[in-house]
C-alpha positions, -999 to 999 in steps of 0.1 A, spaced: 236 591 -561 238 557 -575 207 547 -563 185 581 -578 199 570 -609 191 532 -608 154 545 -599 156 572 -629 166 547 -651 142 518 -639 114 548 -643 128 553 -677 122 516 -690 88 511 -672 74 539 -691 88 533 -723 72 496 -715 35 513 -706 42 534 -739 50 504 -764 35 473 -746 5 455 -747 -23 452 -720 -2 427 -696 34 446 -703 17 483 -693 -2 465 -664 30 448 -649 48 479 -655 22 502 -637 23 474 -605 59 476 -608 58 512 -606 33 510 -574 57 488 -554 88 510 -560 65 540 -543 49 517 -520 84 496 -508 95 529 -485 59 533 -471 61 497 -453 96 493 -451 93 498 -412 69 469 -406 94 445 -393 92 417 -368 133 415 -352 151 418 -384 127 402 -406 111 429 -428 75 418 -433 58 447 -446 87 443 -474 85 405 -483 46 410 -481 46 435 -508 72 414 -530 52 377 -526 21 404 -540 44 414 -570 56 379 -572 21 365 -577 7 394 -596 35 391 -625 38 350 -624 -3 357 -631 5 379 -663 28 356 -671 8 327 -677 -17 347 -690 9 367 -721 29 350 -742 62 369 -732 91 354 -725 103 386 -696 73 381 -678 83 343 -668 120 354 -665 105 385 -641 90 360 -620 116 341 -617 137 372 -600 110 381 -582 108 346 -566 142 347 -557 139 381 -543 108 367 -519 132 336 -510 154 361 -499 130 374 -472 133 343 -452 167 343 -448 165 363 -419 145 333 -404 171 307 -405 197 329 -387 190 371 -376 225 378 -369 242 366 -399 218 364 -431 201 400 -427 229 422 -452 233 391 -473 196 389 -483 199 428 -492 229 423 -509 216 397 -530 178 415 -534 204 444 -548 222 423 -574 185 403 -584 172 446 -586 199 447 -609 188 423 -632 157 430 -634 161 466 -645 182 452 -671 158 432 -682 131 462 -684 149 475 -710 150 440 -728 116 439 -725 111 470 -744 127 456 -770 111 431 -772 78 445 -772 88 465 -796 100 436 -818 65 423 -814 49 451 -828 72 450 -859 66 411 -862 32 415 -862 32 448 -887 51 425 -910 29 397 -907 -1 415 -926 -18 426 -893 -23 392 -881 -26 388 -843 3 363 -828 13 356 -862 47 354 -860 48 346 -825 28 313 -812 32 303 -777 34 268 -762 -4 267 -758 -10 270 -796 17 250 -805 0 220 -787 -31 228 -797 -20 230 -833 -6 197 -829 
């Protein structure tokens, strides 16, 4: 029951971040979207107790959303990938021992799940903020909001 309404929720933010984002926001959260329907399809592709068909599918998120990343100027994006790194590291835990590391690496994919659909919702906030930022700024694009790349190139 728990779980339906972790996904409900999850669902909940990644459309309210398609609805108020911008072009990387809506794109991660239709990819994010795709793995959650995709995960069960390869969740049987295993080799002992390493799930590969799992860890493939999150080193794909992993590299699609570090791409956004450095591509937007949002601040969830990096923090995403971040979680989503750790939740890839956790796939080789299986590696160094079978017997022992298999429930801890769900356990802790569980808890890393948990932050990140907190941080969906963050995200919308933030997205939202944006919009306002940039309403208030006259209608200027990235007024409000310069990332590292135009701070050094301002410099």
């Amino acid at each position: 029951m728990v779980a339906i309404a972790v996904f409900a929720l999850n669902l909940l933010a990644l459309g309210l971040l398609v609805r108020h984002g911008e072009m990387p926001d809506r794109l991660v959260a239709i990819m994010v979207t795709a793995c959650m329907v995709v995960e069960p399809m390869v969740d049987h592709i295993t080799i002992g107790t390493w799930r590969v068909g799992v860890g493939a599918l999150n080193l794909f998120q992993f590299l699609v959303i570090w791409a956004m990343a450095e591509r937007a100027d949002r601040w969830w994006l990096v923090l995403l990938g971040s979680l989503q790194m750790l939740i890839v590291s956790t796939h080789l835990m299986p590696l160094i021992s079978p017997d022992y590391f298999t429930r801890t690496g769900v356990y802790l994919r569980q808890g890393l799940w948990g932050l990140i659909s907190i941080l969906l919702f963050v995200a919308v906030w933030e997205c939202r903020a944006a919009t306002r930022f940039e309403r208030e700024n006259n209608g200027q694009k990235n007024g409000p909001r310069r990332g590292a790349r135009d701070l050094a190139r301002a410099d």
